[in-house]
C-alpha positions in Angstrom: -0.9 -50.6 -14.1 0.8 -47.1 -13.2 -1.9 -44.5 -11.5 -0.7 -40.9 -12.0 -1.1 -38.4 -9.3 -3.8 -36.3 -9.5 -3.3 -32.5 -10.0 -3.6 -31.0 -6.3 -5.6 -27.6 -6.6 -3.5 -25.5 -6.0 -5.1 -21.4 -5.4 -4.3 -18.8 -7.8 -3.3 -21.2 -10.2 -5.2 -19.8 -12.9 -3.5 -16.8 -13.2 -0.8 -14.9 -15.4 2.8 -15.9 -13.3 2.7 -11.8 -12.2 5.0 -11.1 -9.7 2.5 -9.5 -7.3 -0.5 -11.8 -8.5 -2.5 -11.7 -5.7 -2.3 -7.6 -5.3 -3.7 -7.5 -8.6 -6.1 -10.3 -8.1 -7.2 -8.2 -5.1 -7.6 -4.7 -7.4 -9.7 -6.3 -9.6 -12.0 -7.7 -6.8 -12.4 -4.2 -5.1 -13.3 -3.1 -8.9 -16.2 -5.3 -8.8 -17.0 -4.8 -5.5 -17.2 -0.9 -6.9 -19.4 -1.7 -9.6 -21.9 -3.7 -7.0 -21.3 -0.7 -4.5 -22.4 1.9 -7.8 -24.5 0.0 -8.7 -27.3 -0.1 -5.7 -26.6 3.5 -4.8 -28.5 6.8 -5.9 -27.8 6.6 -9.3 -25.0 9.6 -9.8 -25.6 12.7 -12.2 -24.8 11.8 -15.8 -23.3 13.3 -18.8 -26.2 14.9 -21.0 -26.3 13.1 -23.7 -28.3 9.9 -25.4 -27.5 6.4 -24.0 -24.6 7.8 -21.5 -26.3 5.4 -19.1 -25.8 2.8 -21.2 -22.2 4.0 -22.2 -21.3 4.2 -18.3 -22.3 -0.1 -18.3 -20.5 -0.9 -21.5 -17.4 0.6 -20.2 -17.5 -0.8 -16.7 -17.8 -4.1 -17.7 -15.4 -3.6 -20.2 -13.3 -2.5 -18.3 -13.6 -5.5 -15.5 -13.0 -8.2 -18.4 -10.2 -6.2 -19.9 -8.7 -6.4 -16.8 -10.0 -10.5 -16.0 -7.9 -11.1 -19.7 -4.7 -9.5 -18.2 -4.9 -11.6 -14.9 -6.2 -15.1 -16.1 -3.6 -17.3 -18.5 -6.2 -19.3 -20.2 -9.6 -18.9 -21.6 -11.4 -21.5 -19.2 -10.9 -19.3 -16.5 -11.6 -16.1 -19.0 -14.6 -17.3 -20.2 -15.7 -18.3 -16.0 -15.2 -14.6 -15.1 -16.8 -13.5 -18.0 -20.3 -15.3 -17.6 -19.4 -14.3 -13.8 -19.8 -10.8 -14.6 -22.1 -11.3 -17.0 -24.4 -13.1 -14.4 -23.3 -10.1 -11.9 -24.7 -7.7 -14.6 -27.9 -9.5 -14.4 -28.6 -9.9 -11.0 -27.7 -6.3 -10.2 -30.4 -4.9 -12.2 -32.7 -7.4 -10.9 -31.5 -5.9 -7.4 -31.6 -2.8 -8.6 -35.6 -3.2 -9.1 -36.7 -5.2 -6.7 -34.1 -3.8 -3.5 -33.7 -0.2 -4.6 -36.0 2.8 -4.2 -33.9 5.0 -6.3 -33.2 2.4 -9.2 -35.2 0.7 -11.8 -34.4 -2.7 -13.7 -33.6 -2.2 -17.0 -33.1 -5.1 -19.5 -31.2 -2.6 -21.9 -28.5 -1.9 -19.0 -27.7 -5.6 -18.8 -27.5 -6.1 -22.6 -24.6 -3.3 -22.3 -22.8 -5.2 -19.3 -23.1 -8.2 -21.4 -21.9 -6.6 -24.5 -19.1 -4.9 -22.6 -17.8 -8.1 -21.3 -17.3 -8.9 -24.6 -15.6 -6.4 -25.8 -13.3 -6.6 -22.5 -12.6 -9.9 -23.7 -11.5 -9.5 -26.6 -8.9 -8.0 -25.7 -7.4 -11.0 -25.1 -7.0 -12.0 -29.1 -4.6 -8.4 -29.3 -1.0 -7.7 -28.5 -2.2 -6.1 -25.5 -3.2 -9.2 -23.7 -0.1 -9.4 -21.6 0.4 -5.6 -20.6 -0.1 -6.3 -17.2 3.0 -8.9 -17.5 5.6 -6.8 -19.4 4.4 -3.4 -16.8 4.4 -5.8 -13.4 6.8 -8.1 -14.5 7.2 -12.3 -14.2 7.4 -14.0 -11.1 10.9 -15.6 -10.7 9.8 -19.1 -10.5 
């Protein structure tokens, strides 16, 4: 009986074949890192008008999974980083009451990170979901 080998890990295997992978890789993780940064800080002035706080989570999570959808190739490792930042959503405003002065939790704020990871990843079912390939280009392999 023939054994076959078993797939050995092998990092950064999970994403797109972009031909600087890991500087994108690295973009994205500072964009998160931003978010967390924002996140605990003073909360900055906002636009004057209904829900912008809400429309300032939407689009930052969007944003993060839109840009998870043009880094990963497959949707197990989509879907990870989704409920990652979906989690991250979460916790922050848990943080955000209970290690903040100058913030308050807000269950309405995380329903907009969790809806904007959504949206951000569903961009991955339109013909932009390889952008990042076609403007970086492929990795000679």
């Amino acid at each position: 009986m023939s054994r076959r080998p078993r797939p050995r890990y092998r990092p950064g295997g999970s994403l797109k074949p972009l031909r600087h992978a890991w500087l994108w890789a690295t973009l994205w993780c500072l964009a998160i890192a931003g978010v967390v940064v924002l996140s605990l800080m003073p909360p900055p002035p906002m636009p004057d008008f209904d829900q912008s706080d809400k429309w300032s989570h939407f689009l930052a999570y969007c944003a993060l999974a839109a840009g998870a959808v043009q880094l990963f190739r497959n949707w197990p490792a989509l879907l990870g980083a989704g409920l990652g930042l979906v989690l991250l959503g979460i916790g922050l405003e848990y943080a955000q009451g209970s290690l903040t002065a100058t913030r308050m939790a807000d269950p309405d704020d995380a329903l907009a990170n969790t809806l904007g990871v959504i949206a951000g990843l569903a961009t991955r079912l339109t013909p932009l979901h390889d952008l990042l390939l076609r403007v970086d280009g492929r990795r000679e392999d």
